[in-house]
PAZAPA-4460 file (N, C-alpha, C; in steps of 0.05 Angstrom, whole numbers, plus 32768, in hexadecimal, padded with zeros to 4 digits):
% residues 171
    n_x    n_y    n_z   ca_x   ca_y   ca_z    c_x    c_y    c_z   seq   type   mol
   7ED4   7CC8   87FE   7EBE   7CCE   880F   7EBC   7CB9   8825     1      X     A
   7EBA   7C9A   8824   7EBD   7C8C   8830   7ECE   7C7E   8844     2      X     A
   7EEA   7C94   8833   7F03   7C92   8845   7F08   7CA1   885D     3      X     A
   7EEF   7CB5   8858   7EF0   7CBE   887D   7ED5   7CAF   8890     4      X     A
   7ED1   7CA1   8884   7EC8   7C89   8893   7EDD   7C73   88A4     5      X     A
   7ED4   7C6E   88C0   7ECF   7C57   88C5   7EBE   7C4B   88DE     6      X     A
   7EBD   7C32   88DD   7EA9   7C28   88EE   7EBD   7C0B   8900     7      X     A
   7EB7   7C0D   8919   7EBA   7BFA   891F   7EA6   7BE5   8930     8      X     A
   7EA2   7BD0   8924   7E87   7BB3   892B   7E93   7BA0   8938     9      X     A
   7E80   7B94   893E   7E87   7B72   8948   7E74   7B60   893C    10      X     A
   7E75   7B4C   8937   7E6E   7B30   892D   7E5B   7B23   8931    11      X     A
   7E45   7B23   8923   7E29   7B17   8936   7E18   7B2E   8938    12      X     A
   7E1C   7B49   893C   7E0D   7B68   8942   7E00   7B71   8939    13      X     A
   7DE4   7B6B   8931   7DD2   7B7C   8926   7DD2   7B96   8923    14      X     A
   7DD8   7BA7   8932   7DE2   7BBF   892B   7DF8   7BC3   891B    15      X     A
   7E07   7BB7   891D   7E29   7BBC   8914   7E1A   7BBE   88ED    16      X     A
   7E00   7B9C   88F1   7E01   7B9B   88D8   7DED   7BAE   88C6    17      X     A
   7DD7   7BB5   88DC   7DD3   7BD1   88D3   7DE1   7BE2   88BF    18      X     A
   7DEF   7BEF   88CD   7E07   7C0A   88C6   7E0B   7BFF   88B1    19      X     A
   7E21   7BDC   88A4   7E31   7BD7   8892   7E21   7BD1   887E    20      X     A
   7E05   7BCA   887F   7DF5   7BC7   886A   7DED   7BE3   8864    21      X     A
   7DE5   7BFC   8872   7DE5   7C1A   8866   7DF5   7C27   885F    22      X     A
   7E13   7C1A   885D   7E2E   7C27   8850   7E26   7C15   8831    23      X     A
   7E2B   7BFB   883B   7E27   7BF2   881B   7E0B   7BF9   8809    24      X     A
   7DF6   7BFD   8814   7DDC   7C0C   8804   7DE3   7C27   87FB    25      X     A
   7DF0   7C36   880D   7E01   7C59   87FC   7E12   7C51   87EA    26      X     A
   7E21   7C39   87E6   7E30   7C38   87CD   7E49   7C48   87E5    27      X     A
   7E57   7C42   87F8   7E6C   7C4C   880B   7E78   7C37   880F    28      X     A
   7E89   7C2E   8802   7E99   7C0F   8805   7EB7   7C21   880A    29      X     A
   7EC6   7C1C   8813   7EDD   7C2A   881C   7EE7   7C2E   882D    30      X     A
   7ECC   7C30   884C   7ED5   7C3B   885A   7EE9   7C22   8870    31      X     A
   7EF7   7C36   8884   7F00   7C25   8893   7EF4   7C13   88A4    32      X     A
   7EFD   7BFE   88AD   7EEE   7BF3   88BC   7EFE   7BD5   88D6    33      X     A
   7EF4   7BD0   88E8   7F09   7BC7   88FB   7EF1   7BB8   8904    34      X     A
   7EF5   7B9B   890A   7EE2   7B87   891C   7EF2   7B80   8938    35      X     A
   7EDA   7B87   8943   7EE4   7B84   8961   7ED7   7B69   8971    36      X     A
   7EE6   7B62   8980   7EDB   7B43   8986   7ECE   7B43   899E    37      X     A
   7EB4   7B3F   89A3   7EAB   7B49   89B8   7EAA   7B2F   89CE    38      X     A
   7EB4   7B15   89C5   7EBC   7B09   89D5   7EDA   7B06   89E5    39      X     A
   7EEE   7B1B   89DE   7F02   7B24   89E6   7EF8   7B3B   89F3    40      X     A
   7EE6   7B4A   89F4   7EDE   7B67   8A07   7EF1   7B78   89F1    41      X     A
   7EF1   7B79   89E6   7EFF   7B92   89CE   7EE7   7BAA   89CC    42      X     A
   7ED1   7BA3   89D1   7EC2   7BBC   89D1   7EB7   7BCA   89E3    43      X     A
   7ED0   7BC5   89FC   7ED9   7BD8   8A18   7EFB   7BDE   8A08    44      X     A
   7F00   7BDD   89F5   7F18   7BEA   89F2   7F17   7C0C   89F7    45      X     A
   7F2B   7C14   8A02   7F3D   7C28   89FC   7F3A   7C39   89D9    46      X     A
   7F3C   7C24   89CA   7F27   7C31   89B4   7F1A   7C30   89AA    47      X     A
   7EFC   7C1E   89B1   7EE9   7C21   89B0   7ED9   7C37   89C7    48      X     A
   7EE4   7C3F   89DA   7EDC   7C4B   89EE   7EE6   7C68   89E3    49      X     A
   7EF6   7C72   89D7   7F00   7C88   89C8   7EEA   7C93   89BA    50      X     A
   7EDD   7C86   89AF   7EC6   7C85   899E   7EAE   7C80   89A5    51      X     A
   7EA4   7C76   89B2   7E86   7C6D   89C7   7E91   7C64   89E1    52      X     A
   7E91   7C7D   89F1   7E9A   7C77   8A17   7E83   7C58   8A17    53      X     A
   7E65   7C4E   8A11   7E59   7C3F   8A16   7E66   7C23   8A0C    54      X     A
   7E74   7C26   8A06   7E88   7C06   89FC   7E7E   7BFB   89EC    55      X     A
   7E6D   7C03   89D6   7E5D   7BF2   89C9   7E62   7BFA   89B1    56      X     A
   7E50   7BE5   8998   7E59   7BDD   897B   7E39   7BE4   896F    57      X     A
   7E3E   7BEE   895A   7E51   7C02   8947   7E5A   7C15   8953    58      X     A
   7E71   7C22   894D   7E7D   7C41   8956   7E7F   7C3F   893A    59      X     A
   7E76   7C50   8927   7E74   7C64   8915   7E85   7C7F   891B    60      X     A
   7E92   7C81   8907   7E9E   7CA3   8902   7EAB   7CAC   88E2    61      X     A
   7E90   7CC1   88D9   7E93   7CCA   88C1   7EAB   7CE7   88C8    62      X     A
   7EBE   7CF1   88C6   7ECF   7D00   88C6   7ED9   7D09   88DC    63      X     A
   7EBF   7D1D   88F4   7EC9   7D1E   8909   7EB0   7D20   8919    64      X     A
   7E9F   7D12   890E   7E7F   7D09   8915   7E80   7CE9   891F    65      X     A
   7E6D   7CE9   8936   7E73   7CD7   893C   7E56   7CC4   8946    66      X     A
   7E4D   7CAE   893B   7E2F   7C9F   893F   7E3A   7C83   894C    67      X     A
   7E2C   7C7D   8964   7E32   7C64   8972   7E13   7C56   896D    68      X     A
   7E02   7C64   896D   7DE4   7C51   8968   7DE3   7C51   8945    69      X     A
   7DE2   7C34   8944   7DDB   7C30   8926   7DC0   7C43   891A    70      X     A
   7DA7   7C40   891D   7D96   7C4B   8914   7D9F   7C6B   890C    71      X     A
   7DA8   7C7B   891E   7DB2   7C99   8917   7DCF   7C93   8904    72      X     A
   7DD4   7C87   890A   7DEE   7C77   88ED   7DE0   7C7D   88CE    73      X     A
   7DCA   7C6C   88D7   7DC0   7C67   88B8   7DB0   7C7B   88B0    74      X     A
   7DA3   7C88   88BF   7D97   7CA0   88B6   7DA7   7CBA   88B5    75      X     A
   7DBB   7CB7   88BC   7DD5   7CD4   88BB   7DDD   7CC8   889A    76      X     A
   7DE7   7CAD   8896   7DF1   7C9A   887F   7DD3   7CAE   8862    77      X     A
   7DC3   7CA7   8869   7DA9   7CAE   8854   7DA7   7CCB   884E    78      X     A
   7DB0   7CD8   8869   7DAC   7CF8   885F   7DC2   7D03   885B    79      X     A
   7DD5   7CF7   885B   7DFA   7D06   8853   7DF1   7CFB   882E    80      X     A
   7DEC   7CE4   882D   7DF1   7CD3   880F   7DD1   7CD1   8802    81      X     A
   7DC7   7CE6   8805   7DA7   7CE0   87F9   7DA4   7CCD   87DD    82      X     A
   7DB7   7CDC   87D7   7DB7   7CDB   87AB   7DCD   7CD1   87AE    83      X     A
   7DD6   7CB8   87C0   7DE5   7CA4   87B9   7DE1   7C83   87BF    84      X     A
   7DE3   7C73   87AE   7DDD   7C60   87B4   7DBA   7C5C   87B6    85      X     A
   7DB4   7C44   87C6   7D9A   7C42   87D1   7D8F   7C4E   87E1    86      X     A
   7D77   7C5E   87CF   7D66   7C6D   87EC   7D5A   7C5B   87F9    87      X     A
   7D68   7C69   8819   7D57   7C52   8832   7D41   7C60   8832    88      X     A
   7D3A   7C7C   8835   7D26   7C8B   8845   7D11   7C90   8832    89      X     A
   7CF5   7C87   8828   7CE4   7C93   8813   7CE3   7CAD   8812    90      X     A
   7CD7   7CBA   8803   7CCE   7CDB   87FF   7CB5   7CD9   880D    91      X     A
   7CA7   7CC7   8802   7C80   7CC9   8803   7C79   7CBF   8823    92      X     A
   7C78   7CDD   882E   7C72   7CDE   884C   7C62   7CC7   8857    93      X     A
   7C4B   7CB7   884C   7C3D   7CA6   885C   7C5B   7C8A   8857    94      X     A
   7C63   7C87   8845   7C79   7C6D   8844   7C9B   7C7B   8854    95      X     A
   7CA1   7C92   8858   7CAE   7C96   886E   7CA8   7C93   8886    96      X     A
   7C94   7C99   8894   7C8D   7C96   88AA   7C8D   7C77   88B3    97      X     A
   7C84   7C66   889C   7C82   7C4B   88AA   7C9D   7C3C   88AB    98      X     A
   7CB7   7C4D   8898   7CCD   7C42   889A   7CCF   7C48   88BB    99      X     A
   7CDB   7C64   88C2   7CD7   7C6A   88D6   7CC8   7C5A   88EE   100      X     A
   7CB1   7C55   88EE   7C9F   7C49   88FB   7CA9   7C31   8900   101      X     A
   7CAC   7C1B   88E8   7CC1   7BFB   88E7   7CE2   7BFF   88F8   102      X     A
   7CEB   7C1D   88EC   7D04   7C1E   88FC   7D06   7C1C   8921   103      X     A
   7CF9   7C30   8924   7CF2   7C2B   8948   7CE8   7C11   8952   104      X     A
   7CD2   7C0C   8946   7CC9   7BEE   8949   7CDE   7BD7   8941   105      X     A
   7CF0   7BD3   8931   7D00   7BCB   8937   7D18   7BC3   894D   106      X     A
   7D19   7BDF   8960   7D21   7BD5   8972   7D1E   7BD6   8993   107      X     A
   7CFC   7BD3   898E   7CEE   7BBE   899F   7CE8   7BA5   899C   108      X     A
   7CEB   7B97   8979   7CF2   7B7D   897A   7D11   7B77   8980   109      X     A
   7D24   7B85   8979   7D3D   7B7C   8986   7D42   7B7A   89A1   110      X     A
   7D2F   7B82   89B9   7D2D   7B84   89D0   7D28   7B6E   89D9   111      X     A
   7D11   7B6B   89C8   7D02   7B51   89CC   7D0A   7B37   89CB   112      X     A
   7D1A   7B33   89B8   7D30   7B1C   89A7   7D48   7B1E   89C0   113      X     A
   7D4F   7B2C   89C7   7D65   7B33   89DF   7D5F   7B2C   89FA   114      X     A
   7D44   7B2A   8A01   7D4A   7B25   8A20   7D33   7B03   8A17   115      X     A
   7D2F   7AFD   8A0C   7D26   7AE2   8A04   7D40   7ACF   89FC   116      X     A
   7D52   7AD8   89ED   7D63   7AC9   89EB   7D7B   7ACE   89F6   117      X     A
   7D81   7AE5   8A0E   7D99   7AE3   8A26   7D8D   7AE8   8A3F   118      X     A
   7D73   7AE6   8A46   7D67   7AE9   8A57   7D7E   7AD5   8A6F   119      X     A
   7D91   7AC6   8A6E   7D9F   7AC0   8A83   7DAF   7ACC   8A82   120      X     A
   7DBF   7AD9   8A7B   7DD1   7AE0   8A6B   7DD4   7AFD   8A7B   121      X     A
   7DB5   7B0E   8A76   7DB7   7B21   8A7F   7D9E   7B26   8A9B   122      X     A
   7D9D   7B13   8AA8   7D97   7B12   8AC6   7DA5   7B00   8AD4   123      X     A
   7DAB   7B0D   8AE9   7DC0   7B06   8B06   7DB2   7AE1   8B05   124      X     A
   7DBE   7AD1   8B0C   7DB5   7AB2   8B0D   7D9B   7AB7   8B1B   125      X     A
   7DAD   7AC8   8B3A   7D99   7ABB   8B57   7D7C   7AD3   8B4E   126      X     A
   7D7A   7AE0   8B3B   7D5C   7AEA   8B2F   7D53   7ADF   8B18   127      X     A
   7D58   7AC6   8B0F   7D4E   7AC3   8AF1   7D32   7AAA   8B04   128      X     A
   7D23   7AAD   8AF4   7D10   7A94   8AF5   7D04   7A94   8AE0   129      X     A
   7CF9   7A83   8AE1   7CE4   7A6D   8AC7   7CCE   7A84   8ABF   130      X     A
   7CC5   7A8D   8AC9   7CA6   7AA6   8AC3   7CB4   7ABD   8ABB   131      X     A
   7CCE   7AC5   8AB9   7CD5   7AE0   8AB6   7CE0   7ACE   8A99   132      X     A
   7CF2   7ABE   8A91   7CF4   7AB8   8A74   7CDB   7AB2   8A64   133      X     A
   7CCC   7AAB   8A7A   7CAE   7A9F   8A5D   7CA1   7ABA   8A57   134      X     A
   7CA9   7ACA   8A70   7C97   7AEB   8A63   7CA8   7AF7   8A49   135      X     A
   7CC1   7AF7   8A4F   7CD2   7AFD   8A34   7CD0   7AEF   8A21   136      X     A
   7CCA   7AD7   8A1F   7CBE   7AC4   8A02   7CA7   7ACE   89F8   137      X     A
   7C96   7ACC   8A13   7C7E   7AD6   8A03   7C76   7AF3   89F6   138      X     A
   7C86   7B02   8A04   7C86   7B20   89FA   7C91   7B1F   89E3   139      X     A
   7CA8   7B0B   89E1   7CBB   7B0A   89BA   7CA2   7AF7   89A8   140      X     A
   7C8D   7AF1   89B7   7C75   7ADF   89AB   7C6B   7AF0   8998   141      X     A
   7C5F   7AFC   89AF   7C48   7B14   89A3   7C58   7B2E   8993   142      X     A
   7C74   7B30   8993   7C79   7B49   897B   7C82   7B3E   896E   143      X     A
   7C8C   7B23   8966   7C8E   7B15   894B   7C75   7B0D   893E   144      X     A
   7C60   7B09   8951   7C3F   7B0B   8939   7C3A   7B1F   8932   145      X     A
   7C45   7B33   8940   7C41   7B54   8936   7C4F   7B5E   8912   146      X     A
   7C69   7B4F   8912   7C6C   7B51   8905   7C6F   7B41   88EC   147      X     A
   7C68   7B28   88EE   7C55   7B18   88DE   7C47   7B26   88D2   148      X     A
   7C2B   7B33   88E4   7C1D   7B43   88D3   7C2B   7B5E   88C2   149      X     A
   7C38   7B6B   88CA   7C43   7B70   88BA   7C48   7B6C   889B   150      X     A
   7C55   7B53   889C   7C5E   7B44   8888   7C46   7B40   8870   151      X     A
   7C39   7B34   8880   7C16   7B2F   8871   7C1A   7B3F   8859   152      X     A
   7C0F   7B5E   8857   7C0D   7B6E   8844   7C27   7B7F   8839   153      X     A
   7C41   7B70   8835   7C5A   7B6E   882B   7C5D   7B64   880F   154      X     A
   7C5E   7B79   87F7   7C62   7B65   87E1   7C7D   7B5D   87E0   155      X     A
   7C85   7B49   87DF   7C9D   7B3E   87D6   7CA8   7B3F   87B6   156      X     A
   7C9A   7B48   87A2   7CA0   7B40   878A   7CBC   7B4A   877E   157      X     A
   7CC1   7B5E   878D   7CD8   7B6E   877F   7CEC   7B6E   879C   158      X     A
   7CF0   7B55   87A9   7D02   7B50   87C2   7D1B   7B4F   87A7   159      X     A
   7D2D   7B5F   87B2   7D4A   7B54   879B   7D5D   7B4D   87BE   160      X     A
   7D6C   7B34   87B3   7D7C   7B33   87D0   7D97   7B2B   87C2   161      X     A
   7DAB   7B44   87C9   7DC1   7B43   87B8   7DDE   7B2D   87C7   162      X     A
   7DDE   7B13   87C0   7DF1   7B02   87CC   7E0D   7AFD   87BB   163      X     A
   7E23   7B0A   87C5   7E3D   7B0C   87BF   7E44   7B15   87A8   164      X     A
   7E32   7B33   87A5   7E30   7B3B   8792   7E23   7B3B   8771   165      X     A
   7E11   7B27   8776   7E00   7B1D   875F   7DE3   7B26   8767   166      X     A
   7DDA   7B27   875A   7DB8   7B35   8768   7DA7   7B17   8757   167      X     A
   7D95   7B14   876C   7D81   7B03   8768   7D62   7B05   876C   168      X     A
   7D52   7B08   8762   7D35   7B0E   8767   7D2C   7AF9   876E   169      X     A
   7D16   7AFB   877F   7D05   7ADE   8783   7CEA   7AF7   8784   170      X     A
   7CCE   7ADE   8782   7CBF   7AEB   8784   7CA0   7ADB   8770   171      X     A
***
């Protein structure tokens, strides 16, 4: 099953790590897989571009299906393998929705985290100034207290965090 998998990531990618943590929660260890170095530009390759014309990481492809956005990765990953592995997606409509709900909102904090910390990176020199990075700090201000609160009413008791294959509870 996993062997008509593969994915190809790069190093550092939140997304990439998306996808590889929803292959290993299905219990899908097998599949192919190729790291591309994105400080070499490997993901303007010829074949990465085969696979996502947008040059970008993850390119996902289950047989002759093909997902370049992680999030539709993981939710194609949940509804191909329901009754396998770890269910990502609850049944009980009010605790789906807020997965859902955390999923999108997640990446408006990744937006946020992104132009706060390449805010030079990704404006021209002769347009960057001092008031346009402190607005992107402060905007990564206010949706990291957002999700703080969040956190607040989070039980932790049954956090299991599985490290190199040993499972450990804290709590």
């Amino acid at each position: 099953m996993a062997e008509s998998m593969s994915l190809l990531w790069g190093s550092g990618s939140g997304p990439c790590w998306r996808v590889m943590l929803a292959l290993e929660e299905k219990k899908l260890q097998g599949y192919r897989h190729k790291l591309i170095s994105f400080e070499k530009n490997e993901h303007k390759s010829q074949e990465v571009l085969e696979i996502n014309p947008r040059g970008e990481l993850p390119a996902f492809k289950h047989g002759d299906i093909i997902l370049n956005q992680s999030t539709g990765a993981c939710l194609y990953l949940e509804n191909q393998f329901k009754s396998q592995g770890t269910k990502l997606i609850p049944d009980d409509p009010a605790k789906q929705a807020m997965v859902y709900q955390r999923m999108m909102e997640g990446l408006v904090l990744t937006e946020k985290i992104n132009w706060a910390a390449y805010y030079n990176y990704m404006v021209p020199e002769g347009e960057r100034h001092e008031a346009g990075l402190q607005r992107h700090r402060d905007a990564l201000t206010t949706e990291l207290k957002l999700w703080e609160g969040y956190l607040e009413n989070v039980s932790f008791k049954a956090l299991e965090i599985r490290v190199e294959g040993t499972s450990q509870c804290f709590g």
